[in-house]
C-alpha distance (Angstrom), angle and dihedral (degrees) to the residues before:
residue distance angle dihedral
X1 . . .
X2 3.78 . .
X3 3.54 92.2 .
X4 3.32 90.6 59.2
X5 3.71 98.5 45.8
X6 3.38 86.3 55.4
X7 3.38 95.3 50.1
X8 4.18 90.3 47.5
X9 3.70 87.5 54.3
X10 3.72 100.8 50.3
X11 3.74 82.1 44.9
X12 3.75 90.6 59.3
X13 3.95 94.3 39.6
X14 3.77 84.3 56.8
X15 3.65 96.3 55.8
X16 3.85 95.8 40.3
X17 3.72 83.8 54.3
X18 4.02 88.4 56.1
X19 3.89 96.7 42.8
X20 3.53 90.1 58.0
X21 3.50 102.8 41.3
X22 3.80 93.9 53.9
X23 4.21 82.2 50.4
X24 3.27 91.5 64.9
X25 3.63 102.5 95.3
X26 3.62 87.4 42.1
X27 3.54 98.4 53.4
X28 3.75 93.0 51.5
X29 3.81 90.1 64.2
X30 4.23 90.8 67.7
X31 3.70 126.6 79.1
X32 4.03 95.9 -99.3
X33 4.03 104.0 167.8
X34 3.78 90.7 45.8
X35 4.33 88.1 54.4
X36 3.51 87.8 40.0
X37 3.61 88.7 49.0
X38 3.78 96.3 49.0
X39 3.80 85.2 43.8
X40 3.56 96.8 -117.3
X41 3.74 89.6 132.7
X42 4.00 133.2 11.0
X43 3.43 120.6 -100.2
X44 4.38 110.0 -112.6
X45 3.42 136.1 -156.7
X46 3.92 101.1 -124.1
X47 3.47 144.4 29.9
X48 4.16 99.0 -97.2
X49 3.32 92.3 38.1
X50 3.95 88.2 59.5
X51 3.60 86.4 47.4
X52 4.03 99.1 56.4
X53 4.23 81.7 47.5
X54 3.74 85.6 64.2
X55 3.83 103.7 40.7
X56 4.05 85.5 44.3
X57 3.85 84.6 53.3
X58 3.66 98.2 45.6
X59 4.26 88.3 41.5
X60 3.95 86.9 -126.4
X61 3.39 122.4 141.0
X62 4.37 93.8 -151.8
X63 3.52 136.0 10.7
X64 3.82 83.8 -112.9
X65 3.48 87.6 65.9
X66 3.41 90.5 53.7
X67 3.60 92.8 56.1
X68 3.50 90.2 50.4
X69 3.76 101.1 56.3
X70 4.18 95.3 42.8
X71 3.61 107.1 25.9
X72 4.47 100.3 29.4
X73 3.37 134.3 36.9
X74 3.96 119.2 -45.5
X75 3.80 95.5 62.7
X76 3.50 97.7 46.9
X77 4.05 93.1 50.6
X78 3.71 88.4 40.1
X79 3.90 93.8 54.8
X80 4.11 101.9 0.7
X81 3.45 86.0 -109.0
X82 3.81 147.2 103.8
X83 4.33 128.8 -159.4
X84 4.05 86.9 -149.7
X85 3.52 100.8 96.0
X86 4.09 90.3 31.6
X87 3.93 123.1 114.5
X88 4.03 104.5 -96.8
X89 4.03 96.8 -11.8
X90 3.81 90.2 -164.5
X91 3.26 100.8 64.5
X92 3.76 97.0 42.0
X93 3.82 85.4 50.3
X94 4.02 88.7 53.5
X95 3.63 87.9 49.1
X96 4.05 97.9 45.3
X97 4.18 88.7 42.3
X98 4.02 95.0 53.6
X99 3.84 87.5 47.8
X100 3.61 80.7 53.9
X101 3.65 101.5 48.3
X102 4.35 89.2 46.9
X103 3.72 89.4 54.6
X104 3.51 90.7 59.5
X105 3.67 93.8 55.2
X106 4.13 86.5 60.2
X107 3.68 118.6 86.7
X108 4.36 108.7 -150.7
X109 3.47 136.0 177.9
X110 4.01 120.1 -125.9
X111 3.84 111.1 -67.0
X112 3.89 126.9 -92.0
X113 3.70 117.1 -151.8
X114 3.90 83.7 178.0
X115 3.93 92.2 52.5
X116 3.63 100.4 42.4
X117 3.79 82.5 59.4
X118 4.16 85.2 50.2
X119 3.57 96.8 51.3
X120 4.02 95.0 44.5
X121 4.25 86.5 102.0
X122 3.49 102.6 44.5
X123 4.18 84.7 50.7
X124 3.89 89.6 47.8
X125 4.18 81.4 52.6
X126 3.50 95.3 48.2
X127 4.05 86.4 47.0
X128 4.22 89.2 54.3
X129 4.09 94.8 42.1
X130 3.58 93.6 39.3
X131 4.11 97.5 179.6
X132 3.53 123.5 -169.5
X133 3.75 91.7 -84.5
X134 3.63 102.2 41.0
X135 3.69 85.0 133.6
X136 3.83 101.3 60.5
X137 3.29 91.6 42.4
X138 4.39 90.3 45.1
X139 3.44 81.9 61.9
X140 3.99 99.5 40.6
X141 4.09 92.6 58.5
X142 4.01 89.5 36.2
X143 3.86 87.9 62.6
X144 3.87 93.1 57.4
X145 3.50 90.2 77.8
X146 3.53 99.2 33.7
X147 3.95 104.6 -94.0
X148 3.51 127.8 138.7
X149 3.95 120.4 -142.7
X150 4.05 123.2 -168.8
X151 3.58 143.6 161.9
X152 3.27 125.7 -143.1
X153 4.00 119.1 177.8
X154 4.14 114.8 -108.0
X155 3.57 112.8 -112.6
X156 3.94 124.7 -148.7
X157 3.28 95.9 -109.0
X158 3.86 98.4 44.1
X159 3.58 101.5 50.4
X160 4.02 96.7 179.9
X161 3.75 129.7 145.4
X162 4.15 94.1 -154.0
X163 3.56 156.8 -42.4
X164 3.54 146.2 -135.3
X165 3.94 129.3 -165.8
X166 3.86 137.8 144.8
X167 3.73 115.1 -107.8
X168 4.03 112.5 -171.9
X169 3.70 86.4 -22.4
X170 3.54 101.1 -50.9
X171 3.52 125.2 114.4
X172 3.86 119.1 -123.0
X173 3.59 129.2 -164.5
X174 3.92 123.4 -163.4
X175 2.97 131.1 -164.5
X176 4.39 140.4 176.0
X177 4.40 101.8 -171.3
X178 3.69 78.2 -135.6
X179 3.94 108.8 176.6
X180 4.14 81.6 35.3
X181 3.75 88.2 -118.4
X182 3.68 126.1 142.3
X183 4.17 86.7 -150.5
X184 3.35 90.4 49.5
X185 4.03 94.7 50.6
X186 3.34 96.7 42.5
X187 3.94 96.7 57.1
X188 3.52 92.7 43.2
X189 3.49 95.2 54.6
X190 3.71 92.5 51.8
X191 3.57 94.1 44.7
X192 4.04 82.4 59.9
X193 3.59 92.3 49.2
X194 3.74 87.3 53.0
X195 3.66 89.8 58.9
X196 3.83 93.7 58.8
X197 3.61 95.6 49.0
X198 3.46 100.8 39.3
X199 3.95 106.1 34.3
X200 3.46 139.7 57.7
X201 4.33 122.7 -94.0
X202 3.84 92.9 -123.8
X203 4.07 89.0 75.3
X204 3.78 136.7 82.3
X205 3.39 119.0 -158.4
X206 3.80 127.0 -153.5
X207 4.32 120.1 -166.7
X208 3.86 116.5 -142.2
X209 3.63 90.6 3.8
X210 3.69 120.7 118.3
X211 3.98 113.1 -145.7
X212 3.47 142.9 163.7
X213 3.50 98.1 -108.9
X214 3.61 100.1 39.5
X215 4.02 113.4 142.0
X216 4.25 99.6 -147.1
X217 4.35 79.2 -171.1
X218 3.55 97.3 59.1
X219 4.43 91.1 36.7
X220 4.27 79.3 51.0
X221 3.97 92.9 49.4
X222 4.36 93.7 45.6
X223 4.26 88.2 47.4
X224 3.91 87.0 48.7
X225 3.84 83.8 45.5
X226 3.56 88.4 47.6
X227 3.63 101.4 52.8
X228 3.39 89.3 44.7
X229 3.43 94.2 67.6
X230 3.96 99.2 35.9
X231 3.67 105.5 35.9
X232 3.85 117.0 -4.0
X233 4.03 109.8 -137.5
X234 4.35 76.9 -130.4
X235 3.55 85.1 59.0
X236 3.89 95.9 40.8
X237 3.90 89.6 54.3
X238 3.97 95.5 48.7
X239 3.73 91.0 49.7
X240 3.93 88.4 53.3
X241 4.04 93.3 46.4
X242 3.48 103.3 42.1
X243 3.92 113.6 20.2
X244 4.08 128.6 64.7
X245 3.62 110.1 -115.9
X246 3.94 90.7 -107.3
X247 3.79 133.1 151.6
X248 3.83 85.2 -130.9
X249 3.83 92.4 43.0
X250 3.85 96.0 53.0
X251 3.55 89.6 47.0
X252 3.91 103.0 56.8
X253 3.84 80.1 36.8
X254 3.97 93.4 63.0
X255 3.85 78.2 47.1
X256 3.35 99.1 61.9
X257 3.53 103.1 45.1
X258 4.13 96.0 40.9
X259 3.62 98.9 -111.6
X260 3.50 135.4 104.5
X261 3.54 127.8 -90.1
X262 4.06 95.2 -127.6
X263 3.92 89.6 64.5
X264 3.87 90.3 63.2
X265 3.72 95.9 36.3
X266 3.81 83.4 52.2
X267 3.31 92.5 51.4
X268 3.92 103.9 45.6
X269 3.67 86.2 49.7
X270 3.39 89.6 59.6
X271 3.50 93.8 49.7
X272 3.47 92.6 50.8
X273 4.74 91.5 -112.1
X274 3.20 88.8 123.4
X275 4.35 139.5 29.2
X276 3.74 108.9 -112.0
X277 4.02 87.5 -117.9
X278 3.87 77.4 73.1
X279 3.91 126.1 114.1
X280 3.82 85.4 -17.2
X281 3.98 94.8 151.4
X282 4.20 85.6 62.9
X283 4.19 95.0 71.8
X284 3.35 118.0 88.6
X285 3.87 126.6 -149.3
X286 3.81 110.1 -110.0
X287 4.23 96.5 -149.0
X288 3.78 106.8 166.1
X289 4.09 119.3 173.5
């Protein structure tokens, strides 16, 4: 019986040793020294051995299988969509998998439509106070109703704001801070939310990425979500009528209607109100580890 465990494991060894030779060529196409960097894999000696680090990290067993999750068929009935006809689909699938892997580390209860929809003001409160651990706690009142919240760090080649998919019917939201702004965050994360509420669990959605299978109505209907819940386009057309276009103003504004003032400076700078020299001291760095 030993013999032939040892025989069974050399065996295996043997065929590991294979796999990730033939991966070679297919790991060389993903953005290695930024993972290893970020320490979502260890840095190896050789070639192969760099190559079983990915599979390991994707929890493939062969490049192939790789292919056949992103680029075939079980992605695209899984989320209606495919990452072959995406801008670099590596990266993106490095991104999507170490969202993946974070959610898994997050333990939820079953998810409330009904309370998501409860806890929309005390997010839009946590949005206008933004203290220094707005993110813990994000992810603390998110969980109530089931919904998982994570960061994962942009990488060049992915340059994405968010995402949101189901994963054994839960809801996950993921999101980089790219751009470091707290305007920025904040809309994208509503937008996301949106996208739960509002859409259908058989859908992933990607932000700033173009895709095949992109729906620009459903995108349209999460941004109108979005401003909804950050800066009404009721509230944007009372501060134009009736308020100057002070720092001051803007400020006791944001005050008034519970958001903060960084949304509305965003968004008059984008609308060309206001120069973007404007109100600058109101954003706030989003710097996650």
């Amino acid at each position: 019986m030993n013999h032939q465990r040892n025989y069974d494991e050399y065996i295996a060894r043997v065929k590991y040793q294979q796999v990730s030779e033939k991966a070679v060529s297919w790991a060389g196409k993903f953005p290695l020294q930024q993972m290893i960097r970020l320490r979502w894999i260890e840095k190896r000696s050789t070639k192969p051995e760099m190559a079983a680090q990915l599979l390991t990290f994707f929890g493939v067993a062969s490049d192939r299988s790789w292919e056949d999750y992103y680029f075939n068929q079980q992605l695209k009935v899984a989320f209606r969509i495919s990452l072959k006809h995406i801008n670099d689909p590596y990266a993106i699938s490095v991104w999507l998998r170490k969202g993946e892997l974070s959610a898994q580390q997050i333990h939820h209860q079953t998810y409330s439509e009904k309370e998501l929809k409860t806890i929309l003001p005390a997010l839009k409160s946590l949005m206008a106070e933004q203290p220094e651990n707005f993110f813990q706690q994000l992810q603390a009142i998110c969980l109530k109703a089931g919904v998982k919240v994570v960061y994962t760090p942009s990488i060049s080649q992915a340059p994405i704001n968010g995402a949101t998919r189901w994963l054994n019917d839960s809801p996950l939201i993921q999101l980089t801070g790219r751009g470091k702004r707290n305007d920025l965050f904040w809309f994208s994360f509503f937008h996301e939310v949106g996208h739960i509420l509002l859409h259908g669990k058989k859908e992933i959605f990607l932000e700033e990425i173009e895709y095949r299978d992109k729906d620009i109505g459903k995108e349209n209907e999460a941004d109108a979500f979005a401003v909804k819940w950050t800066f009404s386009q009721d509230e944007e057309t009372d501060l134009i009528k009736k308020l100057p276009r002070t720092e001051d103003g803007i400020y006791a504004y944001a005050k008034k209607i519970k958001t903060h003032p960084a949304l509305i400076i965003g968004r008059l700078q984008h609308k060309k109100y206001v120069p973007f020299s404007f109100g600058r001291q109101f954003f706030k760095t989003i710097e996650m580890a």
